[in-house]
N, C-alpha and C positions, 0 to 999 in steps of 0.2 A: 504494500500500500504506500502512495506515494506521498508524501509531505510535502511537496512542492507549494511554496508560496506560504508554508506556515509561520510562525514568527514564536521560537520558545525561549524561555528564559531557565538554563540550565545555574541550579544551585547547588553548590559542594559545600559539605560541611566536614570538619576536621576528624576525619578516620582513616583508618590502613587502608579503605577499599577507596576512596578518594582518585588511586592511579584508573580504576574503573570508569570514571568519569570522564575521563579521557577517553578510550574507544567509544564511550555514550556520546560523545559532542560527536567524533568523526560519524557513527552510525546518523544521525540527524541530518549530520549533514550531508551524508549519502544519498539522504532519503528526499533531498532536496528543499530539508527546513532552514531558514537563519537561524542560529542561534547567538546569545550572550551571553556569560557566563557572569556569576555572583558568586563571590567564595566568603566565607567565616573569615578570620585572621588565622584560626588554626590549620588550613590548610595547607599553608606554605612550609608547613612543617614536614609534608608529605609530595605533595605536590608543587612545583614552582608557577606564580604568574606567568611567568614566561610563556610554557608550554600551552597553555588557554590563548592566553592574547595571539601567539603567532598563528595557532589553526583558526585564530575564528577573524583574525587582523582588524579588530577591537580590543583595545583596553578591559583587564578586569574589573567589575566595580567590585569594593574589597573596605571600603573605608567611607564612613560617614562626615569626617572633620577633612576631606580635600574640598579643592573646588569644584567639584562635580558631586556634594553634599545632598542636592536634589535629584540625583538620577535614579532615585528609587521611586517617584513617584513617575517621571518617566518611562521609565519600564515597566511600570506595573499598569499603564494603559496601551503600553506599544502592543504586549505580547496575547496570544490565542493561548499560550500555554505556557504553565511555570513545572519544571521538574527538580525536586528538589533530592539530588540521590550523588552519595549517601546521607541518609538524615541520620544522625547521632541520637543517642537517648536525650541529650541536651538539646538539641535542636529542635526536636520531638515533643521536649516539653514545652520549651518558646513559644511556639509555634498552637498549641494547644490554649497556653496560659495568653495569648498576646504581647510576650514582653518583646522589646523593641531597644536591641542593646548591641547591634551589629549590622553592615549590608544588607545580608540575606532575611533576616527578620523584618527589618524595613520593605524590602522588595514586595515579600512576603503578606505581607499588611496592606501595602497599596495595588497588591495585585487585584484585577478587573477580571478575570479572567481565569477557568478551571486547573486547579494543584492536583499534580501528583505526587508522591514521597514514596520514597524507597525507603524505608530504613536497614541499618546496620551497625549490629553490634556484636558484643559478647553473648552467650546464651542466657544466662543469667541475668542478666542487666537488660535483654529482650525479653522474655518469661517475668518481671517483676509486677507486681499488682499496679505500680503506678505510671510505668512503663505504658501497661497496657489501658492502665484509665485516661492515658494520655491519646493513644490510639482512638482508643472508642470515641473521645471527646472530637479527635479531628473528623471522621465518618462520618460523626452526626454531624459536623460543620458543612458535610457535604465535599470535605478532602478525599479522590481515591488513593486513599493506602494500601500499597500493594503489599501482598505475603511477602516471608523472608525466603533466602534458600536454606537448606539444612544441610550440612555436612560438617569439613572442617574449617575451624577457627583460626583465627591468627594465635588464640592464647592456646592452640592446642588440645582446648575442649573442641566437642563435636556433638549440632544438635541446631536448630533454628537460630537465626542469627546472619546468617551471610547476605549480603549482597547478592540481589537478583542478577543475571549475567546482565551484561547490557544489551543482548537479542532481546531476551524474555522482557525488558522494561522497551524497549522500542516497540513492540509487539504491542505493550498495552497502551501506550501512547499513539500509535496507529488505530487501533480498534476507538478508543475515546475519543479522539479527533472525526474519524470517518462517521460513528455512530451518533457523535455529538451532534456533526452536521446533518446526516439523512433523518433521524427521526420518522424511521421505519414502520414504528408501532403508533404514530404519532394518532389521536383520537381513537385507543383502542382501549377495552379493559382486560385487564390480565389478570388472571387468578393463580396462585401457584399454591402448592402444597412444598413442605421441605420437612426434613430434620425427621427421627425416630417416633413411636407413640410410645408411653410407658404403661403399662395393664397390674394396677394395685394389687398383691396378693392379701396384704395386710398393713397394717400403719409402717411397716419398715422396708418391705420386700417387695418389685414390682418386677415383669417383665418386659422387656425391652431388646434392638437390637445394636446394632455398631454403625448406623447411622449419624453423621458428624452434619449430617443438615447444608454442608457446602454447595455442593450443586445446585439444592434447590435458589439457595440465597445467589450462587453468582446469576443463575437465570433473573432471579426479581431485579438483582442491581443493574443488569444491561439490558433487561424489558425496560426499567424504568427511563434509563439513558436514553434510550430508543425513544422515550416519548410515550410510552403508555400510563395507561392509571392500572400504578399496580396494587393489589391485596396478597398477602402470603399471610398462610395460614401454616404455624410453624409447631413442631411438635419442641418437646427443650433439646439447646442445644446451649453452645457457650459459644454462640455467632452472636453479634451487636447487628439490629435489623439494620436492613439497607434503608441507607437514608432519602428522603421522599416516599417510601411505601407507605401503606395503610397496614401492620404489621396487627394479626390475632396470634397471640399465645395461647399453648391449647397442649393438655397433657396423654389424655388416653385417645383410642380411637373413637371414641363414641362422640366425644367433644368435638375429634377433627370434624367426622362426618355431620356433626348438627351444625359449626359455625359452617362451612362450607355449602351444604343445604340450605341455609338462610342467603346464602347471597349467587350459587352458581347462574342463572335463571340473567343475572343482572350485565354477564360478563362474556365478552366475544372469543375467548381465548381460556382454555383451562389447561395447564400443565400439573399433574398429578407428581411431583418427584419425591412425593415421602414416603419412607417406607412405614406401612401401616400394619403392625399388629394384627394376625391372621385370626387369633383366638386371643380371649381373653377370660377371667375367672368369671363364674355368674353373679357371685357376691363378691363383694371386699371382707376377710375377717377384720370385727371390729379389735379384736386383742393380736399381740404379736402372734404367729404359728408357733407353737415350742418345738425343741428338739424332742422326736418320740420315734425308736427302733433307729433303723438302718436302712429305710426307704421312706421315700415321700410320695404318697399319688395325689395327682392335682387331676381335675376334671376344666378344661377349658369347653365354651362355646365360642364360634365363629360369632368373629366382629362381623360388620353391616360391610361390604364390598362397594365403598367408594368410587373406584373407578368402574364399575359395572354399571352403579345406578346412576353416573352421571350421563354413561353410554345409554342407557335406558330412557332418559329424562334430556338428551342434549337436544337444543334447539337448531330448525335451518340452518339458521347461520352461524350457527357456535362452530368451535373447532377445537378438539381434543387431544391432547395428550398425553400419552402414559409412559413410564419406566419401566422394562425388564433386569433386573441382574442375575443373573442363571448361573450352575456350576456345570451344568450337564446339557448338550443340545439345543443351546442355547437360540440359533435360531429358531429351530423348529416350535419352543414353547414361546420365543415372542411372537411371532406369525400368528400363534393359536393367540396368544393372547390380544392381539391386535382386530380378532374378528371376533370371541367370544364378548369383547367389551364392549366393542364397537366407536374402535378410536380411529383417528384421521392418521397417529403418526405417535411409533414404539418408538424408546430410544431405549436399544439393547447395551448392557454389557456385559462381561462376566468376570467373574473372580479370579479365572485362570488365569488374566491378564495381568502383568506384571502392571502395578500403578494404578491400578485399576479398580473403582469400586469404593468401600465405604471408609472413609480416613483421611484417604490420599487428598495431597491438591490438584492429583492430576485424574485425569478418565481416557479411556478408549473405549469408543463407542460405533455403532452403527443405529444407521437411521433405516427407520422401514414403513411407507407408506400406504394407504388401503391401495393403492394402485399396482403395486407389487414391487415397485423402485425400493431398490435395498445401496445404501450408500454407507461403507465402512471410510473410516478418518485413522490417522496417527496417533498416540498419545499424547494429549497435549494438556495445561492446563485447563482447571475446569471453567473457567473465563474465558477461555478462549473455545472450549466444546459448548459451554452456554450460546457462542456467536453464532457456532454451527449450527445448532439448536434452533434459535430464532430465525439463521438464515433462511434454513429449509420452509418454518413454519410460513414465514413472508412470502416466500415463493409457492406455499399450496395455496395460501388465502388471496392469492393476486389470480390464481388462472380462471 
């Protein structure tokens, strides 16, 4: 996807991955965007002005007390886009809090125009509660804050934390630019389902599965981008709703199935991506279960089948979707389950796949249409299989 003609404003902040930011300017500007660069003061401790100002043959702004003291509010109307990577836990919090004690915070502040952040750090120092209230706080500002990578450290630990490659952040910079522009879903409503259901045993004990709720939430965040009115009805998860949705929390399947029954009827688009509890107990015990012998038998009843009765009850012009994750034949039970529901469009995956499925940030998926069009993709993030996702959807609901 081409950036030609874009205009971003690349910001470094003072860390070991800071040299990344450099093949991030060169990628941009591959990609046919201008870019300027805004660095911390800490960065020069890693990386030299030099190297910024000679690829981009602009000056870095770097300093609030020169005579170019106003070129933050400058650039904060020039640009279509600010990228701010690596963002530090310090800069992270800046940026959260509004303090305004450097370049990049300035810029930051009078920008006009949609933020990204990459962050990057230590494990520890990313995982911390305030770290991550710092996160949640930009999301809801309406910041996309992209995942970290996870491997190894500069300190030699190994775990979340890394610098996203600078592909993977071009990549989303391309889809936010291109999506931001077309407004695909633009006057449309969207319903999504995400995240696990939990089935009470007793006041302590519930059944659930290893659904992390991410696919559904990347689909709500880039429907929503797209230009839709989104609703997602979410089972728990430890995801912060995407910001702009109309966001229902909702714990068993019975609850999914009643809030989504109050409003499916209202909505052009329904994507099913949660995994919903097949069975669940008849009662709740009101007291804990005790331990008693060396086996437990439990009696479940089937939950109410969500995507059955939406297939049952869908309107002309609605258009539905559902989720397969298989271990076994795996096309052949989405195809069945594509006509027994009576959906416009499976998105199959399986478990066999490496990356694949319930955890990961990433999905390999195939698409399969009532038409019989079966379209298999590469592994890729699930923000980026979310795009696949709504491409296809846009291209059934146009013919």
């Amino acid at each position: 996807m081409s950036l030609e003609g874009k205009k971003i404003i690349l910001g470094i902040s003072g860390s070991i991955a800071a040299y990344k930011g450099v093949y991030l300017l060169r990628l941009l500007q591959k990609s046919g965007a201008e870019v300027k660069v805004v660095c911390t003061p800490a960065v020069s401790h890693f990386v030299g002005e030099l190297t910024f100002s000679s690829l981009t043959g602009t000056s870095v702004f770097s300093g609030l007390w020169e005579e170019k003291w106003s070129e933050h509010v400058a650039l904060g109307t020039w640009a279509d886009l600010m990228i701010i990577a690596p963002a530090t836990a310090n800069t992270l919090a800046k940026c959260a809090q509004g303090l305004c004690d450097n370049a990049l915070q300035a810029v930051y502040l009078a920008a006009r125009c949609p933020v990204v952040i990459a962050p990057a750090m230590d494990v520890d120092m990313y995982l911390h509660p305030r770290v991550q209230h710092n996160i949640h706080i930009l999301k809801t500002d309406g910041v996309h804050v992209l995942e970290t990578g996870t491997g190894y450290l500069a300190s030699g630990l190994q775990g979340p934390g890394r610098l996203l490659e600078p592909e993977e952040i071009l990549t989303s910079v391309q889809q936010l630019l291109t999506h931001n522009a077309g407004k695909k879903l633009a006057d449309k409503r969207v319903l999504i389902s995400a995240g696990p259901t939990q089935e009470a045993l007793d006041p302590v004990r519930y059944i659930t599965n290893h659904s992390s709720g991410k696919m559904g939430y990347a689909l709500a965040e880039m429907a929503q981008a797209w230009g839709a009115e989104v609703h997602l009805v979410s089972g728990p998860t430890a995801l912060p709703a995407p910001h702009g949705v109309h966001f229902y929390p909702v714990v068993s399947a019975k609850e999914m199935f009643e809030t989504i029954k109050d409003m499916h009827k209202e909505q052009d688009i329904l994507i099913m991506a949660a995994a919903v509890s097949d069975y669940a107990p008849p009662a709740i015990q009101a007291e804990k279960i005790k331990k008693q012998g060396d086996t437990l038998e439990l009696t479940l009843h089937k939950t109410t089948d969500i995507l059955k009765y939406l297939g049952n009850h869908k309107g002309m012009e609605q258009f539905l979707v559902g989720f397969a994750l298989e271990t076994n034949n795996a096309r052949a039970h989405a195809e069945q389950k594509l006509r027994d529901k009576n959906l416009d469009l499976i998105v199959l995956n399986s478990l066999e796949d490496k990356g694949a499925g319930f955890g990961h940030n990433t999905n390999k998926v195939t698409l399969i249409d009532r038409g019989g069009e079966v379209q298999t993709y590469p592994l890729k993030s699930k923000k980026e299989v979310a795009v696949d996702i709504l491409e296809k959807i846009v291209q059934l609901i146009s013919l």
